[in-house]
Biopython code that builds the backbone (N, CA, C, O; Angstrom):
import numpy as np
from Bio.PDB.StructureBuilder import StructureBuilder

atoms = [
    (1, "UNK", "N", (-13.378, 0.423, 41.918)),
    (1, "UNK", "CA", (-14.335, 1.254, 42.631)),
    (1, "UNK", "C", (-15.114, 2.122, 41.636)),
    (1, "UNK", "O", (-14.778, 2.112, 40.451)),
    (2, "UNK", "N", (-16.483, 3.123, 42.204)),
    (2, "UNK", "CA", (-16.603, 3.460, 41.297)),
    (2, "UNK", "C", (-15.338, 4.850, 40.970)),
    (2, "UNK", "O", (-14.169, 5.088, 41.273)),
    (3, "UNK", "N", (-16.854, 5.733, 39.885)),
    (3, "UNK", "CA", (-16.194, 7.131, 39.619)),
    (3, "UNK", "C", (-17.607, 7.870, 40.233)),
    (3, "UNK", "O", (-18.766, 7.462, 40.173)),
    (4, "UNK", "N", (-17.130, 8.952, 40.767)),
    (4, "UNK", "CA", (-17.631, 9.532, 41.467)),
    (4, "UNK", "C", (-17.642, 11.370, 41.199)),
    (4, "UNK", "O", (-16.661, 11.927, 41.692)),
    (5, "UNK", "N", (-18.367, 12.035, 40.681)),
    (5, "UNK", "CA", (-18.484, 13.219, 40.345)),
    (5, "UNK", "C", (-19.095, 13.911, 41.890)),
    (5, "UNK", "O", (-19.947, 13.594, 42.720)),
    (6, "UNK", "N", (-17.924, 15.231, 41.666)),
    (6, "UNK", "CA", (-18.091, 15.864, 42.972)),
    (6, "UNK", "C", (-18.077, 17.749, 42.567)),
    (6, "UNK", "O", (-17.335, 18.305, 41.757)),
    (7, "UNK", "N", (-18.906, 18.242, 43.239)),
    (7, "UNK", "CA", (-18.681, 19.901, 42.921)),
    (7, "UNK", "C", (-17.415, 20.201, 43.658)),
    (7, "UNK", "O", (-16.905, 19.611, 44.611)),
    (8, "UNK", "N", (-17.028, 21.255, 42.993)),
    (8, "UNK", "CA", (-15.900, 21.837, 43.342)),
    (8, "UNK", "C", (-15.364, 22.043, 44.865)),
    (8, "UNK", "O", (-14.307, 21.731, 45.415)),
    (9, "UNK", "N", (-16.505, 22.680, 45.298)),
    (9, "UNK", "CA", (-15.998, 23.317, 46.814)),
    (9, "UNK", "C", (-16.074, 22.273, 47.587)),
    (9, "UNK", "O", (-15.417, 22.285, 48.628)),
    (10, "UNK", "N", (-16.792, 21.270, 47.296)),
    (10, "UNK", "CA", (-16.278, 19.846, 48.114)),
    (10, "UNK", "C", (-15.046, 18.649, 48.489)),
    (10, "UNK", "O", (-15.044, 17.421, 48.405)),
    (11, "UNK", "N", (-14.090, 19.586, 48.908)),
    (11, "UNK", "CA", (-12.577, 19.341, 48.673)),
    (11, "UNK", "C", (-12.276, 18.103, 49.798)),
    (11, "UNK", "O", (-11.571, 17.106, 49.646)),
    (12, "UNK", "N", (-12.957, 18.470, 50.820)),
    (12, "UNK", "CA", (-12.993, 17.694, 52.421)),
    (12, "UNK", "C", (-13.781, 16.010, 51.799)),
    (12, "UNK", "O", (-13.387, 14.957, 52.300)),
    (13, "UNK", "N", (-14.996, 16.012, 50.578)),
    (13, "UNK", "CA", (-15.386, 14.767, 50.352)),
    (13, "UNK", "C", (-14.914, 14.477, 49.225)),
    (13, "UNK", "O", (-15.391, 13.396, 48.881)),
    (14, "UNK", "N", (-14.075, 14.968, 48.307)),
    (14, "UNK", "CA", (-13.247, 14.537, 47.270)),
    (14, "UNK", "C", (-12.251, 13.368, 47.645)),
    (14, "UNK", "O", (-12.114, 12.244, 47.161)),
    (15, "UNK", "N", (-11.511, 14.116, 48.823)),
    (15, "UNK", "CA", (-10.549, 13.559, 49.829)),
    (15, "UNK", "C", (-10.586, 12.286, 49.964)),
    (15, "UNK", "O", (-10.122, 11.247, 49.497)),
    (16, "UNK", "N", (-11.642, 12.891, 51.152)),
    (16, "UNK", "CA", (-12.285, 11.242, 51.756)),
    (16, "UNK", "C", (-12.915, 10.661, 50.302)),
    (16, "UNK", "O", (-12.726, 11.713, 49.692)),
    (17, "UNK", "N", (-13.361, 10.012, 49.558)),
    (17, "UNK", "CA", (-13.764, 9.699, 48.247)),
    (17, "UNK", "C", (-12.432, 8.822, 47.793)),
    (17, "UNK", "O", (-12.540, 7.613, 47.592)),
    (18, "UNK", "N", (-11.246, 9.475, 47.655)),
    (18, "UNK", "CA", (-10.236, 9.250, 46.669)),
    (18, "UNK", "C", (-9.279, 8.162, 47.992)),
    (18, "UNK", "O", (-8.379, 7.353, 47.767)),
    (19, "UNK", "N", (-9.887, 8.539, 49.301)),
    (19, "UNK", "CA", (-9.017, 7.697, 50.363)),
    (19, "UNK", "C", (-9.508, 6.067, 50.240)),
    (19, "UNK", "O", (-8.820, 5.051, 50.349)),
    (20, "UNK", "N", (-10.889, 6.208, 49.983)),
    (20, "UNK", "CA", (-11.677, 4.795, 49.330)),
    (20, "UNK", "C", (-11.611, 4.226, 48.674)),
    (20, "UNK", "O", (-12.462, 3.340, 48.592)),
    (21, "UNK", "N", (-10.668, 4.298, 47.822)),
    (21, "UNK", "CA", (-10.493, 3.908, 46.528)),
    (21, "UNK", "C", (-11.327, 4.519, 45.240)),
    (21, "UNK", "O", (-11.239, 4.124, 44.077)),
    (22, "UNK", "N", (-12.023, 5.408, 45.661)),
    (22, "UNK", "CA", (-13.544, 5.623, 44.230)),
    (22, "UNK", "C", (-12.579, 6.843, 43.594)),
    (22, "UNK", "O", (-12.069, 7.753, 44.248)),
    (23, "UNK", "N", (-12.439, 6.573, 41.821)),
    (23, "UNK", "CA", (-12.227, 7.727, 40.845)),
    (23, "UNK", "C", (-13.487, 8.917, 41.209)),
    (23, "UNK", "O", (-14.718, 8.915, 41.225)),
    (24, "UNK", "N", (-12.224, 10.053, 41.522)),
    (24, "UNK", "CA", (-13.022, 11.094, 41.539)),
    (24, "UNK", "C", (-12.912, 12.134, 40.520)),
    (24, "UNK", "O", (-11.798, 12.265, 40.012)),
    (25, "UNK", "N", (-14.121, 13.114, 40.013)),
    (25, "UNK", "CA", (-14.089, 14.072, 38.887)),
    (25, "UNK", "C", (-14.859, 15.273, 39.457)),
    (25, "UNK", "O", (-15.853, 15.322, 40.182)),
    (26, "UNK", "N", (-14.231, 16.052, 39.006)),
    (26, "UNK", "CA", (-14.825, 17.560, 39.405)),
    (26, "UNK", "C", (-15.913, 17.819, 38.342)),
    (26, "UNK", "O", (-15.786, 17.741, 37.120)),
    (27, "UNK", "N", (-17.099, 18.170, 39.119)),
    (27, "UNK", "CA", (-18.486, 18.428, 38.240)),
    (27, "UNK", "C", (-17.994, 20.049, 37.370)),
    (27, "UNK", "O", (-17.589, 20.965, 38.086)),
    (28, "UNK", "N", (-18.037, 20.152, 36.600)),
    (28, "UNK", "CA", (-17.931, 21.782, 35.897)),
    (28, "UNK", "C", (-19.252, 21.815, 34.985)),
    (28, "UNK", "O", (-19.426, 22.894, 34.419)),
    (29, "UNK", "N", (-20.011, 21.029, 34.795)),
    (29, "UNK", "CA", (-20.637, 20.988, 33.523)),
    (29, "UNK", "C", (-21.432, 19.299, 33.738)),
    (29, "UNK", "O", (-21.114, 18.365, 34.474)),
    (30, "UNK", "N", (-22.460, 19.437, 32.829)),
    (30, "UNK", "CA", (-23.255, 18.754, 33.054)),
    (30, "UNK", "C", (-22.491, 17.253, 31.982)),
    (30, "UNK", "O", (-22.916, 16.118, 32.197)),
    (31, "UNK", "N", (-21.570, 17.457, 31.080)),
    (31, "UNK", "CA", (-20.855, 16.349, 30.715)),
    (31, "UNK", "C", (-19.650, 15.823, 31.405)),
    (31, "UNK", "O", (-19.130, 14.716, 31.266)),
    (32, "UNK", "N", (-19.311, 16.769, 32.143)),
    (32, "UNK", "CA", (-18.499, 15.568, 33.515)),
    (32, "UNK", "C", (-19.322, 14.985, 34.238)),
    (32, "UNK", "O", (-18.906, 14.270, 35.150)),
    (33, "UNK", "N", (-20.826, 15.161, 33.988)),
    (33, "UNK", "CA", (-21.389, 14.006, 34.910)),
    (33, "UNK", "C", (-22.104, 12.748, 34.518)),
    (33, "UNK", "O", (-22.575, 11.845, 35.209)),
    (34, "UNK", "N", (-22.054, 12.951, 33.096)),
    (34, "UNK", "CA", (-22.465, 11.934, 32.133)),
    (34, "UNK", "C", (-21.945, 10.619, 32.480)),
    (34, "UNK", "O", (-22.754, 9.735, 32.763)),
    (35, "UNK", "N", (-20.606, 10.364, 32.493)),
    (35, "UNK", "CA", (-19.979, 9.028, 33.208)),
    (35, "UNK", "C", (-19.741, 8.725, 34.409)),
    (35, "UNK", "O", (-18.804, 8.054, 34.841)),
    (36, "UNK", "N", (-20.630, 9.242, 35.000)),
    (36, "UNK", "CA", (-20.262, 8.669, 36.477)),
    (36, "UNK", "C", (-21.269, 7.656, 37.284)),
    (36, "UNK", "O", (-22.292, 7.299, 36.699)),
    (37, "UNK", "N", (-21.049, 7.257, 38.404)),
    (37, "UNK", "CA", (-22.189, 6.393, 38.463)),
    (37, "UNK", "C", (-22.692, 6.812, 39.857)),
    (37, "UNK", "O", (-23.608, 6.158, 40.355)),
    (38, "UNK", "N", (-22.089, 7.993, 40.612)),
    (38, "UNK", "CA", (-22.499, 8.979, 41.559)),
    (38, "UNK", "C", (-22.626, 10.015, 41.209)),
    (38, "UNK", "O", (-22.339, 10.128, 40.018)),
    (39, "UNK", "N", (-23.019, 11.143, 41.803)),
    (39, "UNK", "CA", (-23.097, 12.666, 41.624)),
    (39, "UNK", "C", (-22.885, 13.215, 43.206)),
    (39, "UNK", "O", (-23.954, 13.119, 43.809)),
    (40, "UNK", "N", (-21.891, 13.720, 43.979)),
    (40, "UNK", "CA", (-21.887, 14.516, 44.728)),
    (40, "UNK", "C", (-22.775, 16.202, 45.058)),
    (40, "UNK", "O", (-22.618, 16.531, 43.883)),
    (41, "UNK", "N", (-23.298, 17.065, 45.485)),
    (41, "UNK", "CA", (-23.716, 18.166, 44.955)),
    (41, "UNK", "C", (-23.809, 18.881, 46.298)),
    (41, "UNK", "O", (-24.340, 18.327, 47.261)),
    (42, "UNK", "N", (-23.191, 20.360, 46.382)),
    (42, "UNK", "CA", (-23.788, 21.217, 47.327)),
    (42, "UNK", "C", (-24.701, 21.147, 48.194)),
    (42, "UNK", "O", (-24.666, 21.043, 49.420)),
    (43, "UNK", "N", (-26.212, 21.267, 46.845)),
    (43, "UNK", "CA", (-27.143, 21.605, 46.905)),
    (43, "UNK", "C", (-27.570, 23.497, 46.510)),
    (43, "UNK", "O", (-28.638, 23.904, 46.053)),
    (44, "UNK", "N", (-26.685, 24.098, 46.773)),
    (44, "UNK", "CA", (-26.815, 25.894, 46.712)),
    (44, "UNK", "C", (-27.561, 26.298, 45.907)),
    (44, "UNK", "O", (-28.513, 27.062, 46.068)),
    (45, "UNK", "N", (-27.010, 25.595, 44.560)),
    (45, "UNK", "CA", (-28.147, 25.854, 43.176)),
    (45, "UNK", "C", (-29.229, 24.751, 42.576)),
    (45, "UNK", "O", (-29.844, 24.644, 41.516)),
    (46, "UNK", "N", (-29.148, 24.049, 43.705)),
    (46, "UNK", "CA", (-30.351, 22.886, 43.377)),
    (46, "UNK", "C", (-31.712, 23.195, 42.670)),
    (46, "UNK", "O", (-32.451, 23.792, 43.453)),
    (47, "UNK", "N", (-32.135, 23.040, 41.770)),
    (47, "UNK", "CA", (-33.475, 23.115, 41.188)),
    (47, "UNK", "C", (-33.911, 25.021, 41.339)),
    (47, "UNK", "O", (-34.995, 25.380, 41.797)),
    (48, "UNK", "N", (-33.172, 25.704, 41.009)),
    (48, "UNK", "CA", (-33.305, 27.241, 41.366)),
    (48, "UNK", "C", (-34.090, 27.807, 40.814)),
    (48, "UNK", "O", (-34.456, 28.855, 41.347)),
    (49, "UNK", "N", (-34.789, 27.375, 39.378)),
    (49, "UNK", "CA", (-35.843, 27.952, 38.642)),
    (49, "UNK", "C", (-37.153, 27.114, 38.649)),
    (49, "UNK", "O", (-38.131, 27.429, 37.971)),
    (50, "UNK", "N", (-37.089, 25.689, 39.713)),
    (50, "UNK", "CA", (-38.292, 24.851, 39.368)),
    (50, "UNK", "C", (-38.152, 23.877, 38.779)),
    (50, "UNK", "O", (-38.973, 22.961, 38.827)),
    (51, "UNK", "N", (-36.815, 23.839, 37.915)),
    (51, "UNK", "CA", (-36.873, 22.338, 37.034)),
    (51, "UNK", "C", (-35.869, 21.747, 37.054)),
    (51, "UNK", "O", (-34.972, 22.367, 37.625)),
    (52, "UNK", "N", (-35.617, 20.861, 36.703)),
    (52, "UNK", "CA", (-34.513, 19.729, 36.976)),
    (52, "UNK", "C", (-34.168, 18.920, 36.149)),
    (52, "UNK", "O", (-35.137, 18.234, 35.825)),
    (53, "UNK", "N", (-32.874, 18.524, 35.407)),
    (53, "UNK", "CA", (-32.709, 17.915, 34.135)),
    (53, "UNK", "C", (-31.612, 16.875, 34.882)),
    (53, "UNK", "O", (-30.542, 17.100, 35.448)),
    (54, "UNK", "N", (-32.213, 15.880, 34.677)),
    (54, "UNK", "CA", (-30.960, 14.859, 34.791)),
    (54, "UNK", "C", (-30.164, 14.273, 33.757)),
    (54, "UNK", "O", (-30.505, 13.742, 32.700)),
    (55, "UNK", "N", (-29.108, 14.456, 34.231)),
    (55, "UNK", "CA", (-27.897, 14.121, 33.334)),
    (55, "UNK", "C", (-27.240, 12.581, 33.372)),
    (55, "UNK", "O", (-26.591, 12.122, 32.432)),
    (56, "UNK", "N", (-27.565, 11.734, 34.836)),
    (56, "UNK", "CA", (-26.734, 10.709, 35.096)),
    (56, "UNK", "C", (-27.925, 9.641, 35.653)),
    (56, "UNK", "O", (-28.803, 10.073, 36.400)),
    (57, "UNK", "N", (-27.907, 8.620, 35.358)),
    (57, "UNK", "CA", (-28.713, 7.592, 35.644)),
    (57, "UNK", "C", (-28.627, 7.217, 37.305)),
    (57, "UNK", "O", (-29.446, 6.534, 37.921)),
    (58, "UNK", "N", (-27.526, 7.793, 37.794)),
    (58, "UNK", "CA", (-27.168, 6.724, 39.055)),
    (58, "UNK", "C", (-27.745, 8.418, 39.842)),
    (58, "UNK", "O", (-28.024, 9.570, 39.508)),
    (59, "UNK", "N", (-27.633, 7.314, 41.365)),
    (59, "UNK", "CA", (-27.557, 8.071, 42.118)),
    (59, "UNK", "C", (-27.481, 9.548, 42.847)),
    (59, "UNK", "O", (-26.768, 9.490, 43.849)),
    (60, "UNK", "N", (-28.031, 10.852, 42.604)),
    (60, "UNK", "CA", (-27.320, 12.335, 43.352)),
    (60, "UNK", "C", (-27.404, 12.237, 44.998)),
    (60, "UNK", "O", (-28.321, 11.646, 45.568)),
    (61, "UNK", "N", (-26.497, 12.790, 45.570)),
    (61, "UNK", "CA", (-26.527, 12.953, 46.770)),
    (61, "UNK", "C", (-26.053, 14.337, 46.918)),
    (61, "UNK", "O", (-25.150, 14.764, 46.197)),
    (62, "UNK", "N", (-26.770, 15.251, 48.061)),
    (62, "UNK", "CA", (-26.745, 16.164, 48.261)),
    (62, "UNK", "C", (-26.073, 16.516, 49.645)),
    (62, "UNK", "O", (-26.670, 16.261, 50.691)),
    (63, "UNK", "N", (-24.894, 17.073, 49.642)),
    (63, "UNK", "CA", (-24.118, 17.003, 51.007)),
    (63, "UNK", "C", (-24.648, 18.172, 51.597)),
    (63, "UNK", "O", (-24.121, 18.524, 52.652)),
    (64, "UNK", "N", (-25.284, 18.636, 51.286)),
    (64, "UNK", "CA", (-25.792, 20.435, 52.240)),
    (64, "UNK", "C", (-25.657, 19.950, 53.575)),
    (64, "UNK", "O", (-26.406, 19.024, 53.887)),
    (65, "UNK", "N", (-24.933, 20.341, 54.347)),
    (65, "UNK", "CA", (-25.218, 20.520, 56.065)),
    (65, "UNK", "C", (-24.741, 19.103, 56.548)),
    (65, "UNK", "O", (-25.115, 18.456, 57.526)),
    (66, "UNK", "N", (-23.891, 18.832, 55.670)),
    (66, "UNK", "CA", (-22.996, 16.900, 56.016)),
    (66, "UNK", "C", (-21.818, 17.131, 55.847)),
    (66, "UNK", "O", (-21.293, 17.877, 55.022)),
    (67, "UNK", "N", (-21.146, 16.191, 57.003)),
    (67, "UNK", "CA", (-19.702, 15.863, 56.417)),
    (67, "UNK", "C", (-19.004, 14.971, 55.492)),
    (67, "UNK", "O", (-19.508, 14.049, 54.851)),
    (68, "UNK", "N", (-17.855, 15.330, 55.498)),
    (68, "UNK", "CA", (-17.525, 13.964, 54.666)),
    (68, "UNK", "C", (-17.774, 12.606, 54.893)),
    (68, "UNK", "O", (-18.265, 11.802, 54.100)),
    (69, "UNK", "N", (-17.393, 12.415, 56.042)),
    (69, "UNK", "CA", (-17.705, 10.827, 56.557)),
    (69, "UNK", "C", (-19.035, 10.464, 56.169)),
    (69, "UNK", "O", (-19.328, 9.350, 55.735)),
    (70, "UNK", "N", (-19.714, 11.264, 56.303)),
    (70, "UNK", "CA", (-21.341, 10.619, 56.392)),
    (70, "UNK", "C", (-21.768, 10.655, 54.838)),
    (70, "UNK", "O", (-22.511, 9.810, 54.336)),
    (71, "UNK", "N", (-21.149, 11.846, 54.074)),
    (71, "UNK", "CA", (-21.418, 11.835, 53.278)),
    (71, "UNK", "C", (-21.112, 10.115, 51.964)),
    (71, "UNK", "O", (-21.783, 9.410, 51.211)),
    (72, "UNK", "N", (-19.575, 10.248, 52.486)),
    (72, "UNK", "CA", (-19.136, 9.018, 52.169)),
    (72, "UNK", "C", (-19.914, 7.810, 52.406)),
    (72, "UNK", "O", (-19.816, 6.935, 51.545)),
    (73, "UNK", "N", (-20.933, 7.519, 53.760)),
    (73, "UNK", "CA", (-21.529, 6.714, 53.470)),
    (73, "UNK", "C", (-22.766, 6.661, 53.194)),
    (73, "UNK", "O", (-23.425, 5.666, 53.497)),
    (74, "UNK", "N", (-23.310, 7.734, 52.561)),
    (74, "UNK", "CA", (-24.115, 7.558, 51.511)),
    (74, "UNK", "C", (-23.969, 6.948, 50.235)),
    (74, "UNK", "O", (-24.689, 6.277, 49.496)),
    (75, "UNK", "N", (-22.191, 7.627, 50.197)),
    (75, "UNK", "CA", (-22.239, 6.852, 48.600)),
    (75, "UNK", "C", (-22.065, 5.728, 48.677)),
    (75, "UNK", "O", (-21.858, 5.424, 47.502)),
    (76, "UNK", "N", (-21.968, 4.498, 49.471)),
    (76, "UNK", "CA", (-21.889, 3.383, 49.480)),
    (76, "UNK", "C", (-22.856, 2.732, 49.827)),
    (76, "UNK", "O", (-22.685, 1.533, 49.612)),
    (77, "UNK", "N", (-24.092, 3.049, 50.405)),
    (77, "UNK", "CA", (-25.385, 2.672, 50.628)),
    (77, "UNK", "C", (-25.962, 2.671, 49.282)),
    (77, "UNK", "O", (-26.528, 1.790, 48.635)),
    (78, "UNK", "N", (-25.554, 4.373, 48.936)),
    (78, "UNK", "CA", (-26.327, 3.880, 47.262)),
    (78, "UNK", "C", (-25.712, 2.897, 46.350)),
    (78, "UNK", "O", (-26.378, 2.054, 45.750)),
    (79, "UNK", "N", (-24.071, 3.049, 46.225)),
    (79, "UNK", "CA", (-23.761, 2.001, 45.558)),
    (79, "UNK", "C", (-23.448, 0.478, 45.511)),
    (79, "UNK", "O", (-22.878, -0.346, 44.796)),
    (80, "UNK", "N", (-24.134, 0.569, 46.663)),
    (80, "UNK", "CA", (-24.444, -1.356, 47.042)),
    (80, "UNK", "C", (-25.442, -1.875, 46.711)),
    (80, "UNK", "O", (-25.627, -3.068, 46.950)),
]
sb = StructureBuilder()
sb.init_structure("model")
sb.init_model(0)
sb.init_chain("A")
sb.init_seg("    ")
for serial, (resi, resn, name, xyz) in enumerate(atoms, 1):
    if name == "N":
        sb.init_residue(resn, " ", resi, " ")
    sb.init_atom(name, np.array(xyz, "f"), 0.0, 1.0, " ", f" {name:<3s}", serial, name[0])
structure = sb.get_structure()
């Protein structure tokens, strides 16, 4: 499966994530997200000054105002 980088306070889609089989990693820093081939994210501090640096080739998904389930199948829409 893949690996899957997730922010912290997202404990409820870590869960579900790791019930799927997908390696999961806690985002702290912009080099835990270097290897992954998802990005989980809040959203809270999304783009807060205007700019935006990407770190990971694949996929971000932004769970603001989602659950896990749904969130979960985002990441499999993207990673199909």
């Amino acid at each position: 499966m893949a690996r899957i980088g997730v922010e912290q306070s997202l404990s409820d889609v870590k869960t579900a994530l790791m019930e799927m089989g997908h390696e999961v990693v806690d985002l702290r820093s912009a080099e835990d997200a270097a290897h992954c081939d998802c990005c989980v994210i809040t959203g809270q501090d999304k783009d807060v000054m205007g700019m935006a640096d990407t770190t990971i080739a694949g996929p971000v998904i932004n769970a603001q105002g989602t659950n896990a389930e749904a969130v979960c199948q985002m990441v499999d829409q993207k990673l199909s």
